[in-house]
C-alpha positions as CSV (number, residue, x, y, z in Angstrom):
1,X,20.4,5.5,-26.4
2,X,17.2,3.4,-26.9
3,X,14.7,4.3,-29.4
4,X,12.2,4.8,-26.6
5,X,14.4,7.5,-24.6
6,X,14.5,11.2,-25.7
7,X,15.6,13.3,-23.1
8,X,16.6,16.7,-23.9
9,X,19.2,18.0,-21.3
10,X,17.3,21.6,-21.0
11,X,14.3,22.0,-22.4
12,X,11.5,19.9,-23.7
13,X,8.5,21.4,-25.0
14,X,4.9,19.6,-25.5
15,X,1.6,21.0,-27.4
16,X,-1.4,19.7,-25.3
17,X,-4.4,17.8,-26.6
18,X,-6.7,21.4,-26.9
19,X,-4.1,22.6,-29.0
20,X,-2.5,25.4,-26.7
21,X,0.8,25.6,-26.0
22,X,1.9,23.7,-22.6
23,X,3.9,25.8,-19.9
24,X,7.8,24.9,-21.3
25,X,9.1,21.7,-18.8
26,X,12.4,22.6,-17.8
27,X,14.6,19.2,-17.5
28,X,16.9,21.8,-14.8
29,X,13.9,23.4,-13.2
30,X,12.1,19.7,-12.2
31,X,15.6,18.3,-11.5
32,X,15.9,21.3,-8.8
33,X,12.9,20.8,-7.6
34,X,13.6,17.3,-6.8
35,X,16.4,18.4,-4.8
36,X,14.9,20.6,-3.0
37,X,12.1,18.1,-2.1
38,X,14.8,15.6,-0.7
39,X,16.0,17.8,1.4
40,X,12.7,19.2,2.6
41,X,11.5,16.2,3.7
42,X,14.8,14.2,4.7
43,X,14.2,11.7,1.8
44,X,17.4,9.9,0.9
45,X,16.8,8.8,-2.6
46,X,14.3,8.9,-5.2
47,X,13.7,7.9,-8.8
48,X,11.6,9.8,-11.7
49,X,10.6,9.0,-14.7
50,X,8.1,10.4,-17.2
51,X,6.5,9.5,-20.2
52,X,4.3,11.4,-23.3
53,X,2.9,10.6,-26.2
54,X,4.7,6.8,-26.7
55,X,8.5,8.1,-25.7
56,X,10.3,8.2,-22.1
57,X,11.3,11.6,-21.7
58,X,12.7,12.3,-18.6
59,X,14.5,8.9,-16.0
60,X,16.5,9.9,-13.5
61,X,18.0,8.6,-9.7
62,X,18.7,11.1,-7.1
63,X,20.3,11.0,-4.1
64,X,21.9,7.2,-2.5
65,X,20.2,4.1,-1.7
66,X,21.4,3.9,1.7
67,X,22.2,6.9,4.1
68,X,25.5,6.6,4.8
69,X,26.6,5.3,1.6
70,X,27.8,6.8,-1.3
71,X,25.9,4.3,-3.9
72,X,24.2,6.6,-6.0
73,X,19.9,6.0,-6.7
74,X,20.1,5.6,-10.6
75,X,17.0,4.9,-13.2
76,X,17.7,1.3,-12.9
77,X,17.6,1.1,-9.0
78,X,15.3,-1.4,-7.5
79,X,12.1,0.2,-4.9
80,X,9.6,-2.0,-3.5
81,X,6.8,-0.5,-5.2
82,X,4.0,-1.7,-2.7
83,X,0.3,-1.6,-3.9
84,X,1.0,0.2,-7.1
85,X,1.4,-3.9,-7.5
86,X,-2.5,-4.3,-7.6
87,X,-2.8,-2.9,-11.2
88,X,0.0,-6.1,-12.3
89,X,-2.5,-8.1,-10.6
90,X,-5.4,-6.5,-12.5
91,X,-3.6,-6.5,-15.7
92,X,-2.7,-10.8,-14.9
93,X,-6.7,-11.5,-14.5
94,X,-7.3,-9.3,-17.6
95,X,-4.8,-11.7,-19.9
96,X,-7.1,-14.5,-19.0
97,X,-10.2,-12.7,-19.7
98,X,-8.8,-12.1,-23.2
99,X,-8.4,-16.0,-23.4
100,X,-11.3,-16.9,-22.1
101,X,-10.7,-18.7,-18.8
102,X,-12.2,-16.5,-17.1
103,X,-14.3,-13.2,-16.7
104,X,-14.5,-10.4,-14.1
105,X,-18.0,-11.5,-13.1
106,X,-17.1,-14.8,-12.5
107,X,-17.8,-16.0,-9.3
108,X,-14.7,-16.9,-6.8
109,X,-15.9,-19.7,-5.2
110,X,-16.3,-21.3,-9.4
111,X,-12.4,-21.2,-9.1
112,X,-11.6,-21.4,-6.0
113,X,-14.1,-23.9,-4.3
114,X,-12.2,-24.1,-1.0
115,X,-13.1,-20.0,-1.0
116,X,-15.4,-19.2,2.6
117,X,-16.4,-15.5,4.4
118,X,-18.1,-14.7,6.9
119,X,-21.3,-14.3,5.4
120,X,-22.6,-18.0,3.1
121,X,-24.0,-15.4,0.9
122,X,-21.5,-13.1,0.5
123,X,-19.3,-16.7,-0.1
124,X,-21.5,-17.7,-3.2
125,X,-21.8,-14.6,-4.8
126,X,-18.8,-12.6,-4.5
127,X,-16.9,-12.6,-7.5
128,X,-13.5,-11.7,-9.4
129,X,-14.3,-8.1,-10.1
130,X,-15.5,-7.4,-6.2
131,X,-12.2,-9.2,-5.3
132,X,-10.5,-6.4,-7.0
133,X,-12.5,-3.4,-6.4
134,X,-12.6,-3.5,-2.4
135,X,-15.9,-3.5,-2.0
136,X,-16.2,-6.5,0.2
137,X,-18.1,-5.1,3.4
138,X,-14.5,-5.4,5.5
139,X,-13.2,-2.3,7.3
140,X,-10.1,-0.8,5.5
141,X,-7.4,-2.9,5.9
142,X,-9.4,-5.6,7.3
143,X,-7.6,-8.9,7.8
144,X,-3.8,-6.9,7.4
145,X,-2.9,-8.6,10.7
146,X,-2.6,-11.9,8.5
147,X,0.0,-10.8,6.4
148,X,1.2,-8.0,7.9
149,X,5.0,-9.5,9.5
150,X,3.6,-13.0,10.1
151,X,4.3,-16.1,8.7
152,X,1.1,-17.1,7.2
153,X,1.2,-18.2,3.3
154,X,-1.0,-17.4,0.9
155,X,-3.4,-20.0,1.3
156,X,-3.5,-20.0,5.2
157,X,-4.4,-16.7,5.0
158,X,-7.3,-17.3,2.2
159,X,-8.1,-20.4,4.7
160,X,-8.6,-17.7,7.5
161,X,-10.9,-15.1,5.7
162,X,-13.8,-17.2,7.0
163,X,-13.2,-15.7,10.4
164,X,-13.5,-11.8,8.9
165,X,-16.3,-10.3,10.0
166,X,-17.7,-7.4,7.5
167,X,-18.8,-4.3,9.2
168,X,-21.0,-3.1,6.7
169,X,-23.3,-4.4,3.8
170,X,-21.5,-6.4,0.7
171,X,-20.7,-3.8,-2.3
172,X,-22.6,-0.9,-0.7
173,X,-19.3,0.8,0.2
174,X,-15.7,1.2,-0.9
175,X,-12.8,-0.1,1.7
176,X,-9.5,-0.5,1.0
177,X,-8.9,-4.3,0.8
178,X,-5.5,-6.0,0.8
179,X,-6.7,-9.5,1.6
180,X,-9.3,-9.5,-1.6
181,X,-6.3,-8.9,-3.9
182,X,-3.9,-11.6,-2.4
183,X,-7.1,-13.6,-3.1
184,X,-7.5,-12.6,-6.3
185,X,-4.1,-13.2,-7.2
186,X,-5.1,-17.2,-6.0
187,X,-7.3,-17.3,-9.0
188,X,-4.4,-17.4,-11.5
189,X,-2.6,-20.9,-10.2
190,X,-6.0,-22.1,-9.5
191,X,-6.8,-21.5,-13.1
192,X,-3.4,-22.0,-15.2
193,X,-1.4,-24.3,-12.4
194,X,1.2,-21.1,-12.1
195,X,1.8,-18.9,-9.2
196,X,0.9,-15.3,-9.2
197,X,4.7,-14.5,-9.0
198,X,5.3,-16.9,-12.4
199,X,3.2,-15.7,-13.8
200,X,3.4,-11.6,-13.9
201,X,6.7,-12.7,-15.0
202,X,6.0,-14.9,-17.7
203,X,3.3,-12.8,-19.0
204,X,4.1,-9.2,-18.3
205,X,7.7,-8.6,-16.6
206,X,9.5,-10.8,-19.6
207,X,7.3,-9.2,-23.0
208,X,7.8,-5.8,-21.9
209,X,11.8,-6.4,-21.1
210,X,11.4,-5.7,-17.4
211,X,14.5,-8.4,-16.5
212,X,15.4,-7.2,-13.2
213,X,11.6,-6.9,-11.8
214,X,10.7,-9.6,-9.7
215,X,8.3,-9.9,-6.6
216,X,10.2,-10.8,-4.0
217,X,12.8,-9.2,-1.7
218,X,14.7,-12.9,-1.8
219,X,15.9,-12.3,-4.9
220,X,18.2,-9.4,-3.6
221,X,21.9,-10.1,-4.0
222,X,24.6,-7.7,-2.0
223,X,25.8,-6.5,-5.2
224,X,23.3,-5.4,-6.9
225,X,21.3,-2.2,-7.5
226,X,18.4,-2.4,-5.1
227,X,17.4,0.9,-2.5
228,X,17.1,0.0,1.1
229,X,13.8,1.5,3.4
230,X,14.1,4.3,5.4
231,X,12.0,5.4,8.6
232,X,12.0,8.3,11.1
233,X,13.0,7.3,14.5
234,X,14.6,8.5,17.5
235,X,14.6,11.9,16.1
236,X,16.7,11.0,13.0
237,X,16.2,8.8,9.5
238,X,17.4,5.6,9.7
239,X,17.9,2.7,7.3
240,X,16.0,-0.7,8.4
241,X,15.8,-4.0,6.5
242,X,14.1,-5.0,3.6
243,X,10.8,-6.8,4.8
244,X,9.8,-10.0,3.4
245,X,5.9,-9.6,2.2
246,X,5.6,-12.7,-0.6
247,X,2.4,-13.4,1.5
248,X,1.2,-10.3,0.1
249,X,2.6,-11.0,-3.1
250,X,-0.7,-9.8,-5.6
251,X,-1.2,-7.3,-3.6
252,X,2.1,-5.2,-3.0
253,X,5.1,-7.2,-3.4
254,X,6.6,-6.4,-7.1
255,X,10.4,-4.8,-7.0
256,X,11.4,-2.6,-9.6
257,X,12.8,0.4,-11.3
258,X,11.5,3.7,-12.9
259,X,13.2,2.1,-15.6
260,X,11.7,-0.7,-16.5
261,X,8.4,1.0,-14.9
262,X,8.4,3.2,-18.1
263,X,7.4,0.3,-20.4
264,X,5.0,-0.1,-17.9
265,X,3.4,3.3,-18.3
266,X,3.7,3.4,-21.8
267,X,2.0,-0.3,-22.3
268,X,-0.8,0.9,-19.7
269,X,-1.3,4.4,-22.0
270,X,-0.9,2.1,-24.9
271,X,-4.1,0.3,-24.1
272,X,-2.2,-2.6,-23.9
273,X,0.0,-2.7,-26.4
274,X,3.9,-1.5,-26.7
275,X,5.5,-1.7,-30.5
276,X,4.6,-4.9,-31.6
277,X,3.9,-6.5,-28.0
278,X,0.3,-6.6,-26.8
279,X,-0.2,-7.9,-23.0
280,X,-4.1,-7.6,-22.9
281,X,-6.7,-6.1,-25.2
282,X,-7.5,-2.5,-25.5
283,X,-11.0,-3.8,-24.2
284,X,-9.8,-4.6,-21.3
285,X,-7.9,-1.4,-20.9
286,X,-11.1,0.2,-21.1
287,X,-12.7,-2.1,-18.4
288,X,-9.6,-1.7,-15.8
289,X,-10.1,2.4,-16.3
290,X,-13.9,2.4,-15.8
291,X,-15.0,3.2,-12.6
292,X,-16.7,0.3,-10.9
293,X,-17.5,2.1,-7.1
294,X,-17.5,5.7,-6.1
295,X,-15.0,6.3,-3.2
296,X,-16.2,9.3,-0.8
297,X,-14.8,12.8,-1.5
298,X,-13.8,14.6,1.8
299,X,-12.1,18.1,2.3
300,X,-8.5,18.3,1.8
301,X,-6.7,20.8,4.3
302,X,-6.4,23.9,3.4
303,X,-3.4,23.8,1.8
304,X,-4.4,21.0,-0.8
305,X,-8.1,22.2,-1.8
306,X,-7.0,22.5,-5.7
307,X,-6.5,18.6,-5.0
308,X,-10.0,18.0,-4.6
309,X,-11.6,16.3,-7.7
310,X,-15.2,16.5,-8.7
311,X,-15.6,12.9,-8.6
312,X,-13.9,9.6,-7.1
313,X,-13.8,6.7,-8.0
314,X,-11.4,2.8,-8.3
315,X,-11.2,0.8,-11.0
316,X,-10.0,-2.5,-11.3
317,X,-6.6,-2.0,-9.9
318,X,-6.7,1.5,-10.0
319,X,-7.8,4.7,-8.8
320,X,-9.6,7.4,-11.0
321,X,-10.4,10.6,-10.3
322,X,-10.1,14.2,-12.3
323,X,-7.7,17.1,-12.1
324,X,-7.7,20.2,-13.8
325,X,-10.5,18.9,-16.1
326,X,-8.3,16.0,-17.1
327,X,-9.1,12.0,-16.1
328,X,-6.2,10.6,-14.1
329,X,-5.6,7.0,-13.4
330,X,-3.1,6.4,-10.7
331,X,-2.2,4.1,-8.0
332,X,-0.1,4.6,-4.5
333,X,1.8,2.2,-3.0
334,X,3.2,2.3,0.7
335,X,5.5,-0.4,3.0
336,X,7.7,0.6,6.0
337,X,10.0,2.8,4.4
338,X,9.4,2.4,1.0
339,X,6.5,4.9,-0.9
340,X,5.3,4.7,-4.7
341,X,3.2,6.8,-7.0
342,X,2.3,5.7,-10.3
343,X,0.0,8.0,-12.6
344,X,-1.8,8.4,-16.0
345,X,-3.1,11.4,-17.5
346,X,-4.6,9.1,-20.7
347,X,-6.1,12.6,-22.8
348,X,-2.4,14.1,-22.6
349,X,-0.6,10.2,-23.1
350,X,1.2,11.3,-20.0
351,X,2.3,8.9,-17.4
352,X,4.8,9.6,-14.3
353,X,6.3,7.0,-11.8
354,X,8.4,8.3,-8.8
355,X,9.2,6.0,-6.1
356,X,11.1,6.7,-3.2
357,X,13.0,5.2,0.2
358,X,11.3,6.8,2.7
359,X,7.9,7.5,4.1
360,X,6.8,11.0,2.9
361,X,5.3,13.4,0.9
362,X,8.2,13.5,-1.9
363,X,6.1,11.7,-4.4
364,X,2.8,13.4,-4.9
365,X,4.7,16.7,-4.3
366,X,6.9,15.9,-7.4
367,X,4.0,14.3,-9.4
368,X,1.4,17.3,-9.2
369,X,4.7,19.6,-9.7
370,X,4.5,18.1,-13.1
371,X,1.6,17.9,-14.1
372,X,0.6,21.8,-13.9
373,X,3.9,21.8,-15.9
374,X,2.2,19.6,-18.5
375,X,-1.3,20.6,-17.9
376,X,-0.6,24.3,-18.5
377,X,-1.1,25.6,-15.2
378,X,2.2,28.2,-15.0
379,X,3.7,28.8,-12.9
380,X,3.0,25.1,-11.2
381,X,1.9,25.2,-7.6
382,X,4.7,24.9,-5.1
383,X,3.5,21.7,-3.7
384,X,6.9,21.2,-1.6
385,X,5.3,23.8,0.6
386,X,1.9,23.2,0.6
387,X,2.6,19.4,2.0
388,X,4.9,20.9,4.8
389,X,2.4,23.1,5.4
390,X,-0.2,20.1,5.8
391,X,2.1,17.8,7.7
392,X,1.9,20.9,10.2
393,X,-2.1,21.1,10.6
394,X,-2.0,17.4,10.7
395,X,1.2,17.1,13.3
396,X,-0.8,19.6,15.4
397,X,-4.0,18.1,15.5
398,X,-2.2,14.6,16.2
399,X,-0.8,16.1,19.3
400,X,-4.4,17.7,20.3
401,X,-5.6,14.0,20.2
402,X,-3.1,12.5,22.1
403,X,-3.2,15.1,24.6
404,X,-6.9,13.9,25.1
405,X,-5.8,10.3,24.9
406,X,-3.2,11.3,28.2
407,X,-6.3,13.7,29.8
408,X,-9.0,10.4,29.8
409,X,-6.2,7.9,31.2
410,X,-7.8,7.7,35.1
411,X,-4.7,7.8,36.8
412,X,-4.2,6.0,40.4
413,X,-5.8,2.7,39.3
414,X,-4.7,-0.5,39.7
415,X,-5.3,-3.9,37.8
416,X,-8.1,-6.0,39.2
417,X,-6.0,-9.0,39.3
418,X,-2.3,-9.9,39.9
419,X,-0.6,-9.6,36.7
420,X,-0.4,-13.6,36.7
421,X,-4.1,-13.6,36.6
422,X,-3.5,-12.2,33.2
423,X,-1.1,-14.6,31.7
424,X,-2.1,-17.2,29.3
425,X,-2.7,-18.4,26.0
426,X,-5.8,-16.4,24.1
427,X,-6.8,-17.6,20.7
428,X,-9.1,-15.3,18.0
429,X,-10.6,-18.0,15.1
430,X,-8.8,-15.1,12.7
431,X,-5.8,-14.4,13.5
432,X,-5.3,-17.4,16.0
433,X,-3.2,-17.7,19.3
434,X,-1.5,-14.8,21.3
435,X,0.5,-15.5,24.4
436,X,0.8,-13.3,27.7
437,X,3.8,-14.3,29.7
438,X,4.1,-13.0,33.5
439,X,7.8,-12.7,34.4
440,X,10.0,-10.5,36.3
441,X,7.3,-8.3,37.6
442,X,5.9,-7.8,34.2
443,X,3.7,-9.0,31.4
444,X,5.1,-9.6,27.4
445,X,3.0,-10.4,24.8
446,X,3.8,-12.8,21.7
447,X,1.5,-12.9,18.5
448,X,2.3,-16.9,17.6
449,X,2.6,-16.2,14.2
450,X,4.1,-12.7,13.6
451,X,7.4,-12.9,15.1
452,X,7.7,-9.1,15.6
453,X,5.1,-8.4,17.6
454,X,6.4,-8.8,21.4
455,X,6.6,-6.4,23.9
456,X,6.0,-5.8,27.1
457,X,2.7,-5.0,28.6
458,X,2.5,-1.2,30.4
459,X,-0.2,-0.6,32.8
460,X,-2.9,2.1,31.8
461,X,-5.6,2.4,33.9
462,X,-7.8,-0.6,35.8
463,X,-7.5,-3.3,33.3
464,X,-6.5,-2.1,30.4
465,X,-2.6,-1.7,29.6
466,X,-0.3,-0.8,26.8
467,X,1.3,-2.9,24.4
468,X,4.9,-1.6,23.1
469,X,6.2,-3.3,20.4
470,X,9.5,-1.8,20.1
471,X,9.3,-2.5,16.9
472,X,10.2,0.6,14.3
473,X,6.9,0.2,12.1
474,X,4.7,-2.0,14.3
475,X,1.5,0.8,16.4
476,X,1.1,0.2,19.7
477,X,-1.8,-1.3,20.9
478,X,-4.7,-0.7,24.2
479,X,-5.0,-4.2,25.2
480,X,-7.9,-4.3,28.0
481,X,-8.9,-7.7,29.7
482,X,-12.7,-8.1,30.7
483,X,-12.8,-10.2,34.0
484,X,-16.2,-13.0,34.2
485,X,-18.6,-13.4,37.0
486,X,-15.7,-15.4,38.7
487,X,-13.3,-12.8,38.8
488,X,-11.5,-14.2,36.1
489,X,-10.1,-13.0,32.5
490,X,-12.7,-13.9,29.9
491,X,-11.6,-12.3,27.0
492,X,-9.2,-10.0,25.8
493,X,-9.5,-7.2,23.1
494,X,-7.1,-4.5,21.5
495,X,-7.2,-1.4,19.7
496,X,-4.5,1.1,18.1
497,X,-2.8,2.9,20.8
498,X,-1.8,6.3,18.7
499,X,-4.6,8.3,16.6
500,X,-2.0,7.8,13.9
501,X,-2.0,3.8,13.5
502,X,-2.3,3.1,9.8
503,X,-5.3,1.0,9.1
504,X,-3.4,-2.6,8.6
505,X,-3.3,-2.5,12.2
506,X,-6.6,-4.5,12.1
507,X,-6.9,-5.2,15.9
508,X,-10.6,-4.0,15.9
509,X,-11.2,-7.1,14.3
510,X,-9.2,-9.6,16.9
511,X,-11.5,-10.8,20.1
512,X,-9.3,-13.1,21.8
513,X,-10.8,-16.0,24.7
514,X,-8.4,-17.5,26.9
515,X,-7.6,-20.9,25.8
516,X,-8.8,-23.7,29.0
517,X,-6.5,-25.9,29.8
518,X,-8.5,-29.1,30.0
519,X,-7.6,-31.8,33.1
């Protein structure tokens, strides 16, 4: 067994930092828990690990990696780990801050000339650290469209952020920001003449023996040990493909285990430094856990009000907030089918990783399980039950919405035009071109560069339809056409069909004009 695993198979006891004795942690009692928490929320496999004070003291796989098969989830298992990515991307800029090539308050456009927004201002003065602290002006997830199933690279995308219109003032207000970190990750080739993916690896993956860690989802081979994504549809879990997200690379795209995610955790409460191995200074440790922009503090639902922190705030990378009077840094991650939780309790040199196939609650259920174990709170709250009880206020006031979503539709209306009238090519200067295709009585829509997005067009009242994707992941869209003084479709905008639509599906910030086909 490695020096850095000590796992006792029933119980391990910890003093905490006041000097009181910590609430006994159970190895049987969390593994049970787990279980119980895949099968309350129809999870098919999920990995946990756990660090304190410098050793890994609990890694373990449950359930399979694909319904259906009897391939067991082990510590080792692959999980696309989504946006807990950002704080590798953080961790990347703070290596060359160390070296001097460059710092956080360096301006973008310094390194990356070819680097336009909306705004000239906002263009010259934006700089690394407001790349990676998402306060931009965007709405959340604004821009997501770009990468979100399309084709666009890296650098087409950066080359389209021009087109972004902000929707509120630059740094007054935190929004969650893909785009800014695949844009800060652009910063690293531009300065050292190696990709993002090179080098995490180099830098990061290879000193800290993470071998199988890589950051993309073509480097999967049949035989070996990855989990596949998992979704709820047609009444039923499902597995679905892998998706391909290089594009999004810096931003959500590592692969990897609880495993080798456990010298991850130990390095990150190591300030830096595992054994002998340092990756960046404990300077810079300090920097990436200071708060750089408050994020709002709303009321959680009843059943999660012990959740809610007396203050907010992200980092660079990650987020930080308290919890029973402790500092925690912690990051979630998110892609169709696939959800992450990675968290640090620094003044107990406590970190947990959990990372699961499927689209639930599992994580932050097992995570806050554990820490009232570690943080003395006994017994710990049953949060298996508290987030079923949630998903049910939430599931019912979903349902209240759509119900007035179905009572505004103005029913016995028809479109102003034929439904030819309505086919063309439309083109938004962000995104780019969308087609509408009249055939067989009906119209489909195509997004040119993100192959999944067609469907057919559904009439909903005068000129507005519905777009349905058919697509397991992809929300539905209003698409509404606006006729000119001629009578004829000037523009065409869309908006998120279900109150539900996760907020990378950006359409608020598409207008598309019919493309004129010149004589």
């Amino acid at each position: 067994m490695s020096s850095l695993v000590k796992v006792s198979a029933v119980v391990v006891i910890w003093t905490i930092a006041s000097g009181a004795l910590a609430r006994e942690l159970d190895v049987r009692e969390l593994e049970a828990y787990a279980q119980r928490a895949l099968e309350a929320f129809d999870v098919p496999g999920a990995a946990i690990a756990i660090v304190k004070d410098g050793d890994v003291v609990f890694s373990k796989g449950f359930g399979v990696r694909t319904l259906g098969s009897p391939a067991p989830v082990d510590p080792n298992t692959l999980f696309a780990i989504a946006s807990c990515s950002k704080a590798f991307t953080t961790a990347a800029l703070a290596i060359l801050v160390d070296e001097g090539k460059i710092s956080w308050d360096d301006r973008v456009i310094d390194h990356l000339p070819q680097f336009r927004l909306y705004d000239p201002w906002v263009t010259r003065e934006i700089t690394i650290r407001d790349l990676v602290t998402h306060r931009s002006g965007f709405r959340s997830g604004g821009g997501d469209l770009l990468w979100l199933r399309s084709t666009y690279s890296r650098e087409e995308l950066m080359e389209r952020l021009r087109y972004l219109k902000p929707v509120r003032s630059f740094r007054s207000r935190y929004a969650y920001s893909n785009v800014m970190f695949i844009v800060a990750g652009q910063i690293i080739p531009a300065v050292t003449g190696k990709s993002w993916d090179a080098f995490v690896a180099e830098r990061i993956f290879r000193p800290l023996g993470m071998s199988h860690a890589n950051s993309s989802i073509t480097e999967r081979r049949p035989e070996s040990n990855w989990a596949r994504p998992h979704v709820f549809m047609d009444s039923e879990v499902r597995p679905i493909e892998s998706e391909n997200v290089d594009t999004l690379g810096p931003a959500g795209a590592i692969n990897a285990s609880v495993s080798e995610l456990s010298k991850w955790l130990l390095v990150q409460l190591g300030r830096g430094k595992l054994g002998e191995t340092r990756i960046f200074s404990e300077r810079q440790s300090k920097e990436m856990w200071s708060p750089q922009i408050a994020i709002g503090i709303g009321n959680p639902l009843r059943p999660l009000r012990a959740l809610k922190p007396t203050w907010y705030a992200y980092g660079l990378g990650w987020r930080l907030k308290d919890y029973k009077g402790q500092k925690m840094v912690y990051h979630g991650g998110g892609l169709a089918g696939m959800t992450s939780l990675t968290t640090l309790v620094p003044g107990e040199r406590l970190g947990i990783v959990i990372l699961t196939n499927q689209e639930t609650s599992f994580q932050s259920s097992l995570t806050y399980w554990i820490l009232d174990a570690y943080l003395g709170d006994a017994p710990p709250t049953d949060w298996i039950a508290a987030r079923q009880e949630a998903g049910k206020i939430l599931n019912r006031r979903f349902h209240e919405r759509m119900d007035a979503l179905l009572a505004a539709r103005v029913e016995e209306t028809s479109p102003s035009l034929s439904l030819k009238s309505y086919a063309g090519t439309f083109n938004d200067a962000l995104y780019g071109d969308v087609t509408v295709e009249a055939s067989s009585g009906q119209l489909v829509m195509r997004f040119s560069r993100s192959p999944s997005f067609k469907g057919p067009l559904e009439h909903w009242n005068h000129d507005t339809f519905v777009v349905r994707w058919g697509h397991h992941s992809n929300a539905d869209a209003f698409v509404t056409f606006s006729l000119g003084a001629d009578g004829s479709v000037d523009a065409m905008d869309l908006r998120p069909f279900s109150p539900a639509a996760d907020s990378a599906y950006d359409y608020e910030d598409l207008s598309f004009q019919p493309v004129r086909q010149s004589n």
